[in-house]
C-alpha positions in Angstrom: 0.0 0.0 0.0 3.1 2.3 0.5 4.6 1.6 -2.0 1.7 1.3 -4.9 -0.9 3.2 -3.7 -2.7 5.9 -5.6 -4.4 9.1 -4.5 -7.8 9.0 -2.9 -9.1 6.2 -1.1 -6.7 3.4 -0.2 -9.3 0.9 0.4 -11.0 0.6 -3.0 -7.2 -0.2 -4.1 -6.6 -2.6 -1.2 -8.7 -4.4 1.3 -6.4 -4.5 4.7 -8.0 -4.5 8.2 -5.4 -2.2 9.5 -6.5 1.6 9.5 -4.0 3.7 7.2 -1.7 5.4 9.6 0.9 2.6 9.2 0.6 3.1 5.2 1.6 6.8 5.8 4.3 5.6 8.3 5.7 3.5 6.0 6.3 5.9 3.2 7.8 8.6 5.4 10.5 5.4 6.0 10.5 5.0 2.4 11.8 8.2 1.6 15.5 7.3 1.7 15.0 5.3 -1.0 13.5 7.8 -2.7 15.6 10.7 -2.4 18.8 8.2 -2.8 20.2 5.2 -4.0 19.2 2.9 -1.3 16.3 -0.4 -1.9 13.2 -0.5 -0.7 13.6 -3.3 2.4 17.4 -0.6 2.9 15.4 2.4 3.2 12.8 0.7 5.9 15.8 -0.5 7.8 17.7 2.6 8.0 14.4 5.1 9.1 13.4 2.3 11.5 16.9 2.2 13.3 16.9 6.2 13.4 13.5 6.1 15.1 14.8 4.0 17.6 17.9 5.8 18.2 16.1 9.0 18.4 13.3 7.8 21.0 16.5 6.7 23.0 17.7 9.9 22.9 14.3 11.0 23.9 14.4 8.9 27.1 18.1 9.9 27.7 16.5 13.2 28.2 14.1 12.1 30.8 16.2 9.1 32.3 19.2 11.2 33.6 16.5 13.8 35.4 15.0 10.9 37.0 16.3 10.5 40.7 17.7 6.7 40.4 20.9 4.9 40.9 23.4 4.7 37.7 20.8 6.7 35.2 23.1 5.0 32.1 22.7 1.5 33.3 18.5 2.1 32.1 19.4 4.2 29.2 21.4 1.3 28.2 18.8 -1.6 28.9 16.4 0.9 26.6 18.2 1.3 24.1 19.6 -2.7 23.4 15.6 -3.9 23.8 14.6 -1.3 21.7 17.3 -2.3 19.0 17.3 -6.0 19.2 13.8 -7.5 20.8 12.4 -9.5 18.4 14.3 -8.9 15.0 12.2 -11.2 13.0 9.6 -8.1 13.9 12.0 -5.5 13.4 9.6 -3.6 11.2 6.0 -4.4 12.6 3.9 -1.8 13.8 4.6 -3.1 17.4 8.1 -2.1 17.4 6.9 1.5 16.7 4.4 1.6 19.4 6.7 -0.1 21.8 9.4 2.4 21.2 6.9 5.2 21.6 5.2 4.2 24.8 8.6 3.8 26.5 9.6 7.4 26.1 5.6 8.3 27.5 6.7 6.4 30.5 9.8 8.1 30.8 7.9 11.6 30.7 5.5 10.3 33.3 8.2 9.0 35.5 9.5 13.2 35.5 5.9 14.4 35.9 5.2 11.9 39.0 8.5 13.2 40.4 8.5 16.7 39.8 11.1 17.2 37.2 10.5 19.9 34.7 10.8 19.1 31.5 10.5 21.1 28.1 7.0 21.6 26.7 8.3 21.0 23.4 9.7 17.7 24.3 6.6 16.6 26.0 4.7 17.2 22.7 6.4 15.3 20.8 6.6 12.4 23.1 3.0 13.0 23.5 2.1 12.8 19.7 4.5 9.8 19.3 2.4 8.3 22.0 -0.4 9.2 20.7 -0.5 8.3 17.0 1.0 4.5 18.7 -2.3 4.2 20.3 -3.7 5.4 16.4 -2.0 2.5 14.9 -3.6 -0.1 17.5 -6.2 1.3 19.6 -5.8 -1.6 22.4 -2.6 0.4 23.6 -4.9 2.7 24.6 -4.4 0.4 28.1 -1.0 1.8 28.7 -2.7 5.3 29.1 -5.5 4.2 31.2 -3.8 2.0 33.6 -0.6 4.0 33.9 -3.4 7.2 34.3 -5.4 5.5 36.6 -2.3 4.4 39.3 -1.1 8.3 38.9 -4.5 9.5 39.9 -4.6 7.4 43.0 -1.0 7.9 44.1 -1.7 11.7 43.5 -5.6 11.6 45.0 -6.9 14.4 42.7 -9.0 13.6 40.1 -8.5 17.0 38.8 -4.9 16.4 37.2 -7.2 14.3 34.8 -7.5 17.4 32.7 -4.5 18.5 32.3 -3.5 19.6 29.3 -1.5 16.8 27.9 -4.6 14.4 28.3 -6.3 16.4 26.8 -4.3 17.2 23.5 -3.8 13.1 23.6 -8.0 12.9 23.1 -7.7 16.2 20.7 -5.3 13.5 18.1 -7.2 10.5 18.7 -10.2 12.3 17.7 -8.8 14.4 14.9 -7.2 10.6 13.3 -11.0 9.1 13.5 -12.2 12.3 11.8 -9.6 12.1 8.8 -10.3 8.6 8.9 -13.8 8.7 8.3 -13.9 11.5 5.4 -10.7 10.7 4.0 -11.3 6.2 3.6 -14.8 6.4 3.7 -14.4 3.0 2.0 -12.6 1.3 5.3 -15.6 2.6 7.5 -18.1 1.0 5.1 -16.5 -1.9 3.5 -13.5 -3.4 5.1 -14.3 -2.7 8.9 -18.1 -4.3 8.5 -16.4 -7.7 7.0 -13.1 -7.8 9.2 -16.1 -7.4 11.9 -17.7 -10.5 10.6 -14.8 -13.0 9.3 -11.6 -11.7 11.0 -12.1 -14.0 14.2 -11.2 -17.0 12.8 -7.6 -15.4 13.2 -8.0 -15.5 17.3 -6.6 -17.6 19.3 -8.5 -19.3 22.3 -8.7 -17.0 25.1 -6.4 -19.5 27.7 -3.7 -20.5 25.1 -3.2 -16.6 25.6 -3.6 -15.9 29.0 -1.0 -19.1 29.7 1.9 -16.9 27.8 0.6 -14.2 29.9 1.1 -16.2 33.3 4.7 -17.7 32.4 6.0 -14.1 31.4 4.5 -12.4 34.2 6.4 -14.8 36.7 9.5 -14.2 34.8 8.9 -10.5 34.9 8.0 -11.0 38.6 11.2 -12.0 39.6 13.6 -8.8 39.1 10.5 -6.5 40.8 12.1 -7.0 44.6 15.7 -6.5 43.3 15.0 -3.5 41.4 13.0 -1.8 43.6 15.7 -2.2 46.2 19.0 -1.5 43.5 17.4 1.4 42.0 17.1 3.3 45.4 13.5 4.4 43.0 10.6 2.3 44.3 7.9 4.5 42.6 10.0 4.4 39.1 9.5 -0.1 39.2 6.2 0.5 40.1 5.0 2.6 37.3 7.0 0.2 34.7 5.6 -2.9 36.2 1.9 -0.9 35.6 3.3 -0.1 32.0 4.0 -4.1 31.8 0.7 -5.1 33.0 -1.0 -3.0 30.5 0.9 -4.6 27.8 -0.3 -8.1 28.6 -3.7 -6.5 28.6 -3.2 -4.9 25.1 -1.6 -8.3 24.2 -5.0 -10.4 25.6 -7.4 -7.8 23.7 -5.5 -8.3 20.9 -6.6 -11.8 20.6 -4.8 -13.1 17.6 -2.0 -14.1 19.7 0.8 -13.5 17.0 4.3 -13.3 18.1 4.9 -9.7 17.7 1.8 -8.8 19.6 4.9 -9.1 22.5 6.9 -6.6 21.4 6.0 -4.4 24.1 6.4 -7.0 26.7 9.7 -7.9 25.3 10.7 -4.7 25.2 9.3 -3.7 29.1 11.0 -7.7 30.4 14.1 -7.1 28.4 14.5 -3.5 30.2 13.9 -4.6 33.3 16.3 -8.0 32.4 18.8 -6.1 31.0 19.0 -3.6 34.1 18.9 -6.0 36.9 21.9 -8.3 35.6 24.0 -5.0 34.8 23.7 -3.7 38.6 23.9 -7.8 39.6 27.2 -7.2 37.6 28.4 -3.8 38.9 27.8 -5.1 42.6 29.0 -8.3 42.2 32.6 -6.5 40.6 32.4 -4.1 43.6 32.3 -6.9 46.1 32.2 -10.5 45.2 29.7 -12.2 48.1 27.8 -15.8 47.1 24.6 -13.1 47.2 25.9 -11.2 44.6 26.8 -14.0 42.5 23.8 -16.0 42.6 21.8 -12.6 41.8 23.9 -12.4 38.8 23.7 -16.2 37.7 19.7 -15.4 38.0 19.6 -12.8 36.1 22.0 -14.5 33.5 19.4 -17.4 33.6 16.7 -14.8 32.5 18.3 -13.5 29.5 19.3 -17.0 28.6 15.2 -17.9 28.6 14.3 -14.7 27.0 16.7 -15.4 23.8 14.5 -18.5 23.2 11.8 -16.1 22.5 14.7 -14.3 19.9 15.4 -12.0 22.1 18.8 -10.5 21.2 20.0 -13.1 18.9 22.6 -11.0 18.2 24.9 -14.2 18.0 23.5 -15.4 14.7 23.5 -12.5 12.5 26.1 -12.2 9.4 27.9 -9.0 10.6 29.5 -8.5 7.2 26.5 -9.3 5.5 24.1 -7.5 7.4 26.2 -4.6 7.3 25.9 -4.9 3.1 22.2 -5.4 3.1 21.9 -2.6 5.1 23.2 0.0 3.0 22.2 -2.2 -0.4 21.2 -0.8 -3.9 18.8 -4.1 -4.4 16.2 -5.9 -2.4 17.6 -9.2 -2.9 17.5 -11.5 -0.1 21.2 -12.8 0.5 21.9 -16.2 0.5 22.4 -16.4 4.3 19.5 -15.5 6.1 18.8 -16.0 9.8 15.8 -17.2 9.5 13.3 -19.2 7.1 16.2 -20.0 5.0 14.4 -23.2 3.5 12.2 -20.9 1.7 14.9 -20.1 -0.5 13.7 -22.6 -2.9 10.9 -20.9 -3.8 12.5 -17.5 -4.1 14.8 -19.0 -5.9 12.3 -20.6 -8.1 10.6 -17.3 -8.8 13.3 -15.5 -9.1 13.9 -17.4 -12.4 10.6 -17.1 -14.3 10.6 -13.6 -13.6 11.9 -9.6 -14.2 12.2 -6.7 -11.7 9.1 -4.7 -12.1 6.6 -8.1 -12.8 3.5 -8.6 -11.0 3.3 -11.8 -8.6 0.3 -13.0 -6.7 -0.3 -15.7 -4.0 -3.1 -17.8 -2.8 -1.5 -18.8 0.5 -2.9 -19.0 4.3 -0.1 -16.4 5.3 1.5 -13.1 4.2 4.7 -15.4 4.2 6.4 -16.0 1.8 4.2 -14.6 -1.1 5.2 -11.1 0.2 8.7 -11.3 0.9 9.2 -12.9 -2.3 7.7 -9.5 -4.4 9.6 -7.5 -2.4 13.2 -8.7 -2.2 12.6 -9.5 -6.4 11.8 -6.1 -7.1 8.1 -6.9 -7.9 4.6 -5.6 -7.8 1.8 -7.4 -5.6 -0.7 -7.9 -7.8 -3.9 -8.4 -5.3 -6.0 -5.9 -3.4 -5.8 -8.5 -0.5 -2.9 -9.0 1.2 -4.0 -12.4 2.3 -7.0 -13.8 1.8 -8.3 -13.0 5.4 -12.6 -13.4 5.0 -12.5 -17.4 3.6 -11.8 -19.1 6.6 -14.2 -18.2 8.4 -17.0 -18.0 5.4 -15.8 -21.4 4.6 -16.5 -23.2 8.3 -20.5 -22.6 6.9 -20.5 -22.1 3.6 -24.1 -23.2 3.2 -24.5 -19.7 4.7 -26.3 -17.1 2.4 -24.4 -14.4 4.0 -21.4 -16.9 3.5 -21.7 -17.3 0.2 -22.1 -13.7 -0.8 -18.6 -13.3 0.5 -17.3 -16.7 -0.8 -18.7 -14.5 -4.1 -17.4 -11.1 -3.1 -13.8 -12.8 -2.2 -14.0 -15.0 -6.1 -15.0 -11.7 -7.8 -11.8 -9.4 -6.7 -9.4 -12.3 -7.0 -10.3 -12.4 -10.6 -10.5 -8.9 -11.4 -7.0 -8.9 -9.7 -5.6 -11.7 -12.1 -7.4 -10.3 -14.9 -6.5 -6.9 -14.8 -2.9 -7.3 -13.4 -1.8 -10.4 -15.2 0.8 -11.3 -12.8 3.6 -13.4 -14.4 3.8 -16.4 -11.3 0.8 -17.1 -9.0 2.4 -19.2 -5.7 -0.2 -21.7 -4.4 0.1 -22.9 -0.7 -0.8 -26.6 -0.7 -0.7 -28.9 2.3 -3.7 -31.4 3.8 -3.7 -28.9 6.3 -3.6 -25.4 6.1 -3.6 -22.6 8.9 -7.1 -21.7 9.4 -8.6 -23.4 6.6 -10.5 -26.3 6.4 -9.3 -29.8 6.5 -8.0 -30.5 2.6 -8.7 -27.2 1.2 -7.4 -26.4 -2.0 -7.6 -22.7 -3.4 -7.4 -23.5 -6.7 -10.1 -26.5 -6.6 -12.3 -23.9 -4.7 -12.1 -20.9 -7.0 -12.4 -22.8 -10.1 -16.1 -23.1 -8.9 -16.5 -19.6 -10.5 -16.5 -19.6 -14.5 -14.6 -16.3 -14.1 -12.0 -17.3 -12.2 -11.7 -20.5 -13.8 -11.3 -18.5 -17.4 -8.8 -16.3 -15.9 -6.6 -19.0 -14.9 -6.4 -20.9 -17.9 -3.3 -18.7 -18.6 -1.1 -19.9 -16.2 0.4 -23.3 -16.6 2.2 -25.8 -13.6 5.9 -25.0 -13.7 7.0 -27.2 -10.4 6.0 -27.7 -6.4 8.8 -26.9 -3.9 8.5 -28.1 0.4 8.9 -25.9 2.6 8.8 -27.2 6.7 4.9 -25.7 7.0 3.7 -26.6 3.7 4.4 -27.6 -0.3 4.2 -24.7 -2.9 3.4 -24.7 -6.4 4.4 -22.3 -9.1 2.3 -21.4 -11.8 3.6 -19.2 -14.5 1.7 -16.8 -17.0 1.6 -18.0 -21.0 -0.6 -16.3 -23.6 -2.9 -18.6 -25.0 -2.6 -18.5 -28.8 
């Protein structure tokens, strides 16, 4: 959508679930490629990492007014979550709004403590904050919870007006406005069926709150050490409140992906990071049993908290990441650190096709379909992303409502192919697919539509590749004489 969007409405040119704040995001990253000689996936990289250095600027600024022991041992622990937590989600929104609400809790840590602090400075942390909560409204949590334990510690309902609350409510109000005149077409299209389909993407409500319970125990264990190291009871307190709203947001989020933790990663790697660099610094000062088991604890956490890919920071190709980082070309290099067995396929399409082609999937995930167009240089040739309304129109497809969307879905996918002509369609295939029924096959299912099944006829089996989740079949464009 960033990338091949046209003016006016973006969702009569794509049907996503997400609102479009992301979209505009994503092309304010984009402009290093742009203005220079940088790739798409280069450009991202590069404007991510300078948002994330500059919010740990932004917290230096707040940190070192902040009446706690070794200031620099927090800025540190800030800055190394915000940089490595999760680098398979490097560029999700999620690493965005985790960034963002960590500088908010920095400014409320001054404000609860009576450190000034620049007007100017608390605006932009505010509208940072504030368009976070626009690009996922359940992180609205972190400002009510974190709002609701300053009001009682403060007793006085009153600071509940103050004037940054209320220029927070002034931007989320102004986004929904824009919103709604600007994409009427996401107010009356694509919410009303991601209302009606998208829960077959949840998870069950205890597989969720099980995560929930084993982090929160994990998270539980620095809270009496860093309460006493810090010499700043009332600074834990207000980022353990921060980490509870997180698991909230997490919970409301319901899908239960992995990056819906970025925030928690980022909160339990800050508070990780801090405790076993002040285990360390105390146990150098004056080595004791205490101070060593302290520090073997905290080592142990870390250690768990990698399994999650939490500063994996072992497995990455310096030398190569280093090149892709500053590359002319999207290409994905031959060494990847993850989901290197999908090289096959990229490898497949890469030889069917040109820079500048069209490709489209039918697959149960954005992966790899996505990936693919984008380190190849190519256009996505569908307005959906994935096709998120058929699994759950296909448990009942009997359904009149059911069908009309099993129609609705069969009717864009072939304008898509027919107006687009992508050179290679990739087709998931496995006896079972994520979300789908039992033995589904996309291609068996749209051929039930004459259109579709016309449009097709131009593409002709070139080969079927595994992959560990699933087997995937290329199909490549020839013109019918």
């Amino acid at each position: 959508m960033a990338l091949y969007g046209q003016p006016g409405d973006l969702y009569t040119q794509y049907f996503e679930i997400n609102p479009p704040l992301i979209v505009y995001i994503y092309r304010l990253f984009l402009v290093p490629h742009y203005l220079g000689d940088w790739s798409v996936v280069s450009s991202l990289r590069i404007s991510m990492i300078g948002y994330l250095l500059g919010i740990t600027v932004l917290c230096h600024y707040y940190v070192v007014k902040l009446p706690i022991r070794q200031p620099y041992i927090w800025i540190a622990a800030i800055g190394l979550s915000l940089v490595f937590v999760l680098p398979a989600a490097f560029l999700q929104r999620e690493h965005i709004i985790a960034a963002a609400m960590i500088a908010y809790l920095c400014m409320i840590l001054c404000r609860i403590q009576n450190q000034s602090c620049s007007v100017a400075i608390q605006w932009l942390t505010l509208t940072l904050a504030g368009l976070s909560v626009c690009l996922k409204p359940q992180y609205v949590t972190v400002f009510v919870l974190l709002e609701i334990y300053y009001l009682w510690t403060a007793r006085r309902l009153s600071l509940l007006f103050r004037w940054q609350n209320l220029y927070l409510g002034l931007l989320g109000a102004t986004y929904i406005t824009y919103v709604y005149f600007a994409h009427p077409s996401y107010f009356d299209n694509v919410a009303p069926l991601a209302k009606q389909t998208y829960i077959a993407y949840f998870e069950p409500i205890y597989s969720l709150l099980t995560r929930v319970a084993l982090l929160a125990v994990v998270s539980y264990l620095p809270y009496r050490y860093l309460r006493h190291a810090t010499q700043s009871p009332q600074t834990i307190d207000y980022l353990y409140v921060t980490l509870a709203a997180a698991f909230v947001a997490y919970v409301l989020g319901r899908a239960g992906f992995s990056y819906h933790l970025v925030l928690v990663f980022a909160l339990l790697g800050i508070v990780s990071i801090s405790s076993w660099l002040y285990a360390a610094g105390e146990l150098s000062q004056r080595f004791s049993i205490k101070h060593l088991v302290q520090f073997l604890f905290f080592s142990a956490i870390l250690v768990f908290l990698r399994q999650f890919h939490f500063i994996d920071i072992d497995r990455v190709d310096y030398e190569t990441a280093a090149t892709q980082l500053l590359a002319k070309h999207s290409y994905a290099p031959e060494k990847v650190i993850e989901h290197n067995p999908y090289h096959v396929v990229y490898n497949a399409v890469s030889e069917v096709t040109q820079p500048g082609e069209q490709l489209y999937a039918f697959s149960a995930r954005l992966f790899v379909g996505h990936p693919i167009a984008i380190h190849l240089e190519q256009k996505w040739a569908g307005r959906f992303p994935v096709l998120w309304p058929l699994p759950e129109s296909l448990k009942h497809p009997e359904n009149e409502e059911n069908q009309q969307r099993l129609q609705l879905v069969s009717q864009i996918v072939t304008e898509d192919i027919q107006r687009n002509q992508p050179k290679v369609i990739l087709v998931e295939e496995s006896e079972q697919l994520l979300r789908y029924p039992k033995g589904f096959d996309f291609i068996e299912h749209f051929s039930q539509y004459p259109e579709f099944a016309d449009a097709f006829q131009h593409y002709e089996r070139d080969n079927t590749y595994t992959t560990p989740e699933s087997n995937w079949t290329v199909y490549v464009r020839r013109e019918k004489s």
